[in-house]
C-alpha positions as CSV (number, residue, x, y, z in Angstrom):
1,X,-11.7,-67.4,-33.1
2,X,-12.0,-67.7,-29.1
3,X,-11.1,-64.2,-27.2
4,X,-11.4,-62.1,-30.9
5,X,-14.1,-59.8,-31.9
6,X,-15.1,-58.1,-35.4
7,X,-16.4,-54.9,-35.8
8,X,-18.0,-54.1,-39.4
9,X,-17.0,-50.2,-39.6
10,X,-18.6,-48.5,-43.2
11,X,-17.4,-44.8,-44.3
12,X,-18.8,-42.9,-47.0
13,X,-22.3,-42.9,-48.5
14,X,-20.6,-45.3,-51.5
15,X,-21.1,-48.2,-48.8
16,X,-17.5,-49.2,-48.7
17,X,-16.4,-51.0,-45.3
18,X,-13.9,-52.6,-43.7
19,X,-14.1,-55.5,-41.2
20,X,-11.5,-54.9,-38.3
21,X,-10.6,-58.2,-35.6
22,X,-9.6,-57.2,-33.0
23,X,-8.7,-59.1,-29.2
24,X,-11.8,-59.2,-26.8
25,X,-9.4,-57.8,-24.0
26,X,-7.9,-55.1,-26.3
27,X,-8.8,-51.7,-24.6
28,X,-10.4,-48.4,-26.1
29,X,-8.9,-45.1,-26.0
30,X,-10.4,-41.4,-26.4
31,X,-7.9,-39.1,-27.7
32,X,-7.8,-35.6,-28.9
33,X,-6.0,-34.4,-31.9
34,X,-4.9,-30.8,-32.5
35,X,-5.3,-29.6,-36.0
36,X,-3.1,-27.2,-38.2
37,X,-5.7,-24.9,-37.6
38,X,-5.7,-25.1,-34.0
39,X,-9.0,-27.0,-34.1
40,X,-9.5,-29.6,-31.9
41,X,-10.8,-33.1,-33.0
42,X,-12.2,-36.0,-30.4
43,X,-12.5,-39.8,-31.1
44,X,-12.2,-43.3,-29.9
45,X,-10.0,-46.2,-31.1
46,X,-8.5,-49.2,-30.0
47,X,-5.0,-48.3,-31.9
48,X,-4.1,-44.6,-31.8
49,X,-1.4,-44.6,-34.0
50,X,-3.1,-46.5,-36.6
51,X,-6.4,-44.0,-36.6
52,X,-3.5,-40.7,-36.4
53,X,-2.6,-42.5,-39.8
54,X,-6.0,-42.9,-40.9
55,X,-6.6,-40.2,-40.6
56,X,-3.3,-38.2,-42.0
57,X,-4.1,-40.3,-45.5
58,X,-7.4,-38.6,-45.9
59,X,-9.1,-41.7,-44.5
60,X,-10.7,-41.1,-41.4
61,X,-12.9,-38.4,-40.0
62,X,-13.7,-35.9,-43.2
63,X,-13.4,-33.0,-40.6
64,X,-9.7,-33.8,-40.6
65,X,-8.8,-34.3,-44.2
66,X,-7.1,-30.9,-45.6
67,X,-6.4,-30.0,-41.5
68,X,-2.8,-31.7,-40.9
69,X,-0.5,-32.2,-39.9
70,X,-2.4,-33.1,-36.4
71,X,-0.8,-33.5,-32.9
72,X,-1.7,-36.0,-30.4
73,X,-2.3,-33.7,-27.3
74,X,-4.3,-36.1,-25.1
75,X,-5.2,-39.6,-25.0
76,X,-7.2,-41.6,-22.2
77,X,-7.2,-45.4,-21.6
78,X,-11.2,-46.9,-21.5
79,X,-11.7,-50.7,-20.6
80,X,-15.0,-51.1,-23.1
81,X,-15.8,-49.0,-26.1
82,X,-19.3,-48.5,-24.1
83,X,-17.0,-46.1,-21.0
84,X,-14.8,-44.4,-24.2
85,X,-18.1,-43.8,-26.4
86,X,-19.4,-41.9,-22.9
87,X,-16.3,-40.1,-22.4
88,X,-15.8,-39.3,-25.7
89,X,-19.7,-37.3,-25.8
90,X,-18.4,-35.9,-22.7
91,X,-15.7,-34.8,-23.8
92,X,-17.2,-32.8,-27.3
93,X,-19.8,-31.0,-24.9
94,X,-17.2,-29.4,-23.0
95,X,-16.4,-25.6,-24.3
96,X,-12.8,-25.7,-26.3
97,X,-11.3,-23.9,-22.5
98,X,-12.3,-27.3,-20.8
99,X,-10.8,-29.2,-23.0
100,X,-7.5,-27.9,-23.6
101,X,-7.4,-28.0,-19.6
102,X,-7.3,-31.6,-19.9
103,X,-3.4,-31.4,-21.7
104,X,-2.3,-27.9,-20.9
């Protein structure tokens, strides 16, 4: 399994997980998500699309479920989940003004 890597991820207090593979060189992303309700949402992911999807099926973040549909507004390409974890705290200690200056 040369160049792959697997992340254990675990949601909910009932212990369910799901093991993800993903490639070594595959880069991380930190992306912001505009709710229904005008509420912004900030993660990390190596697939955007797929974690938009996640979470639109109630499976992601429980802050989003009940808040669709969400809008992709800003997205920024990390090269280790280490830079995009940093960014991403950045990023959610910034007021909402700060943040919406970053895709307005």
């Amino acid at each position: 399994m040369a160049g792959r890597v697997r992340f254990m991820y675990s949601f909910g207090k009932n212990g369910n997980s799901t093991m993800v593979t993903m490639s070594a060189d595959q880069g991380w992303t930190v992306y912001i998500l505009q709710c229904a309700d005008n509420s912004l949402y900030t993660g990390i992911t190596t697939d955007v699309e797929n974690r938009i999807a996640t979470h639109e099926a109630g499976q992601g973040a429980k802050y989003l479920r009940g808040r669709g549909p969400l809008k992709l507004v800003y997205r920024e390409d990390c090269a280790t989940r280490a830079i995009a974890t940093k960014r991403e705290l950045e990023i959610k200690s910034w007021s909402r003004a700060k943040k919406c200056a970053l895709f307005a």
